[in-house]
C-alpha positions, 0 to 999 in steps of 0.5 A: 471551463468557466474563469473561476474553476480555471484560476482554482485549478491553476491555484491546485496545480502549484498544491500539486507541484509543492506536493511533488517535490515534497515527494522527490525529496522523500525518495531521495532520503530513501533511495540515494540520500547518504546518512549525513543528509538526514537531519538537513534534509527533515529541516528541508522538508519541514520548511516545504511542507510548511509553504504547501499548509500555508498555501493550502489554507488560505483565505483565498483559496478558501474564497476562490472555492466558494466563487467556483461552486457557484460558477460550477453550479449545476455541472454533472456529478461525474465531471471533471468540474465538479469532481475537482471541486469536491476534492478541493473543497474537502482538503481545504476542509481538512487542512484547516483543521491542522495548524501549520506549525504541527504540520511543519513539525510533524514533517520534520520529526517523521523525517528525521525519524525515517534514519533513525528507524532504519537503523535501529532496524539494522542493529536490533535496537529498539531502544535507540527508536522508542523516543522518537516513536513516542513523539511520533504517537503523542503528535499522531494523537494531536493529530487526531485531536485536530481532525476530530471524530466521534468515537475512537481517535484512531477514525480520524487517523484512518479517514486520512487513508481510507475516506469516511472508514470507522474503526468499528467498520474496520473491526467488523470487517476483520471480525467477519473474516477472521474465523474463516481464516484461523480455521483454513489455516488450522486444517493445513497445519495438519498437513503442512508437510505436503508443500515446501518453500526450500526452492525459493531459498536457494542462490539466486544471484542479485544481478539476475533477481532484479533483470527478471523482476524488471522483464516481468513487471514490464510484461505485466504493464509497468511503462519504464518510460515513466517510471523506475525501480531502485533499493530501499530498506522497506518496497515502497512507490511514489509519484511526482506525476502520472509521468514519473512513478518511482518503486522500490524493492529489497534483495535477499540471495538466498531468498527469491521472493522478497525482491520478485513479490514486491517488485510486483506489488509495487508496480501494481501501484505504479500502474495505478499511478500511470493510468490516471487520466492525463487531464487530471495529472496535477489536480487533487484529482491526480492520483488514487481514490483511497490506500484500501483500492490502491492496495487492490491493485499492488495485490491484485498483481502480486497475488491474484496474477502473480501466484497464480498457476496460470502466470507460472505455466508462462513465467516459470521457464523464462525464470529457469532459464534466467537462473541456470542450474537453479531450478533444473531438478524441480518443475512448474507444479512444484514451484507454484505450491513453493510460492503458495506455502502457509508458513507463519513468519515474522515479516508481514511483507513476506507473508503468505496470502493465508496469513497476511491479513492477520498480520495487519489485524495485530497492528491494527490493534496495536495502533489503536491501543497505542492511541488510547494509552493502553499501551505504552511504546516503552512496552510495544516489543514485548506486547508485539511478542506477546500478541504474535504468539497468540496470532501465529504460535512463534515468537519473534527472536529479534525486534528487526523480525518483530516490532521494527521491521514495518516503515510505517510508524517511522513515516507517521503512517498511523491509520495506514496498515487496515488498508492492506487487508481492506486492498486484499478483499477488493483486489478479488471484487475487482478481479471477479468483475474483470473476469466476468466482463472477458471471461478469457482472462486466465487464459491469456495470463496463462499465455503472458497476455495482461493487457486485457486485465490491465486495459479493464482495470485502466477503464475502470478504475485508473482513469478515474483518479481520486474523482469518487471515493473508495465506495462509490467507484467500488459501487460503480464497478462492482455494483456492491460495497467492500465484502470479505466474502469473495477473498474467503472463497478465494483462499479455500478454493487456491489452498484446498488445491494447494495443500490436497484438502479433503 
């Protein structure tokens, strides 16, 4: 490694660290943080971020980065050399785009935001949120604004998360796919009957919910020895390094799989997290390509793997015998079809497969609205009521079922949400690819056997990091780009089985 690329890798790395305790104190105000820490802690965060955009839009960062491209002139297109500078190159780009001040006070409005949504969410009280909410979209509008774009604020936002996406793409994409779902779904409310969910809502002790969840998610890959689980108010994963990975999840008693699901799910991120390079931890590098692929593995996981009727012929004893008594009058058939009922509910994280995506279509319209001033956040829980009723037939009875369950806008997540969806059509690409490469992959989830797909996803995808975009390594693995089609297979063919369609 030449001296320049050297010196602007050590100048990246203490980016990284900054970025990683920006990171612990954000999980902490999560998951251990007591109430009365809220407002110190957003002014603490809001100082750190404000060192980190000084640093990262220096003169001489900016200058040792052009020192280093001329040093690293000529190095292949797949090096660690070259990648590094890339990444480092279009950062700098975009952090010079904000001001340093917006990013402080930005930093500091989410954070004190994030108590203030959580208990609003706990009291149903929207009210006390819609302030701070309209902070959050007029700064998410100057962030916009900062970063530029061509023909909808909202692109500027989504290429924060999804590099180089439009919301034309987005829309196409979802328009692509839409009709096939409204359809499937229409053909099994006409015999919904045929499947029920009741076993799921039965008493699972908490204590024994989370040991379950934890041997499952081991199994399945998650390395406790750099990571953890904990409670938070919304599932969520972070990462300080590829060495300590931190996931969340949230616990019902009379409903399994909340805690179980997102467990799964989030520990498809920690994996992700896990499995990057260790010659790239603590570069730009160091992390996942885009949210669109890192939700391809939260929902390949909670999914693919995970609702599969494979995974519960090996699953579904170790589950009976951890609750005793719970599940002795049904069996693995009946479970399988529980896990997988077409039900339309208000939580879009307890959404089934079916459903889901519609889920994010909703707030993937209410975001760019909201954006554009079409519609206002004082009016935001009747126009979500409203557009839920068209979606789904139901109206939510609460603002907690509805407009205030999603942590997103709190943490001024705008732009975040089509990532979700976009995850769910590349987590079956990906898997389709993995199976053709060991076609014995169902049956070794059959048997509890995940290191196969696990090993071809770290090959893969993991190691890479963030060294190609969301497209490129798509491209790369799949040999084509991102494409609704193969989900939709999926879908017709599990729920076809499912529900006993003719």
């Amino acid at each position: 490694m030449g001296e320049k690329i050297e010196q602007l890798s050590t100048q990246l790395g203490q980016l990284s660290d900054l970025g990683g305790a920006l990171s612990v104190m954000g999980w902490d105000q999560e998951v251990m943080m007591p109430d009365g820490g809220a407002q110190p802690r957003a002014r603490q965060l809001s100082t750190l971020a404000r060192i980190r955009h000084e640093m990262a839009t220096s003169e001489d960062l900016g200058d040792l980065i052009e020192a280093a491209a001329q040093e690293t002139e000529g190095a292949g297109y797949d090096s660690d050399e070259a990648s590094l500078l890339r990444a480092a190159k279009y950062d700098y780009e975009q952090d010079m785009k904000l001001p340093v001040d917006f990013v402080a006070k930005f930093t500091q409005v989410t954070s004190e935001a994030q108590h203030i949504w959580a208990k609003a969410r706990a009291n149903n009280d929207f009210k006390s949120f819609e302030p701070t909410l309209e902070k959050i979209f007029e700064m998410a509008r100057q962030q916009a604004d900062f970063l530029g774009y061509t023909d909808h604020p909202y692109d500027a936002l989504i290429g924060q998360y999804e590099r180089g996406m439009t919301t034309a793409e987005v829309a196409r994409i979802f328009n692509a796919h839409k009709p096939d779902l409204i359809e499937l779904i229409a053909a099994i409310g006409e015999v919904e009957d045929r499947v029920s969910d009741d076993i799921l809502h039965r008493e699972y002790d908490i204590d024994k919910q989370r040991a379950f969840g934890i041997e499952v998610i081991e199994k399945l890959g998650f390395d406790f020895t750099r990571g953890r689980q904990d409670i938070s108010t919304h599932p969520f994963c972070t990462s300080f390094s590829r060495n300590d990975v931190r996931i969340t999840t949230r616990f019902y008693k009379d409903y399994l799989n909340p805690s179980l699901f997102g467990m799964m799910h989030e520990a498809g991120h920690g994996m992700y997290e896990q499995g990057v390079a260790e010659a790239l931890d603590g570069t730009p590098l160091g992390s996942g390509t885009s949210l669109g692929v890192h939700e391809s593995q939260s929902r390949m996981w909670e999914n693919v793997v995970g609702r599969s009727k494979g995974f519960w012929s090996w699953a579904y004893p170790k589950l009976q015998a951890n609750f005793p008594g719970v599940l002795d009058d049904t069996n693995v058939d009946a479970f399988y079809k529980a896990i997988n009922t077409v039900k339309r509910q208000f939580i879009r994280v307890e959404a089934d497969e079916l459903t889901y995506n519609l889920h994010i279509m909703l707030r993937f319209e209410l975001e760019c609205d909201l954006l554009t001033g079409a519609v206002k956040v004082s009016e935001l829980p009747q126009v979500w009521n409203d557009r839920f009723e068209q979606f789904f037939g139901i109206r939510p009875p609460t603002d907690t079922l509805g407009v205030l369950q999603d942590v997103h806008w709190s943490a001024g997540l705008i732009g975040y949400f089509p990532t979700y969806a976009l995850g769910n059509l590349l987590s079956m690409q990906y898997y389709n690819t993995a199976v053709a490469a060991n076609p014995s992959l169902p049956s070794e989830i059959a048997s509890g056997k995940f290191d196969t797909l696990l090993s071809w996803l770290q090959t893969n995808i993991h190691q890479h990091g963030r060294k190609y975009t969301s497209p490129e390594l798509t491209k790369r693995v799949t040999g084509t780009q991102i494409d609704p089609a193969p989900y939709v297979a999926y879908l017709q063919e599990k729920f076809t089985d499912v529900y006993g369609l003719g």
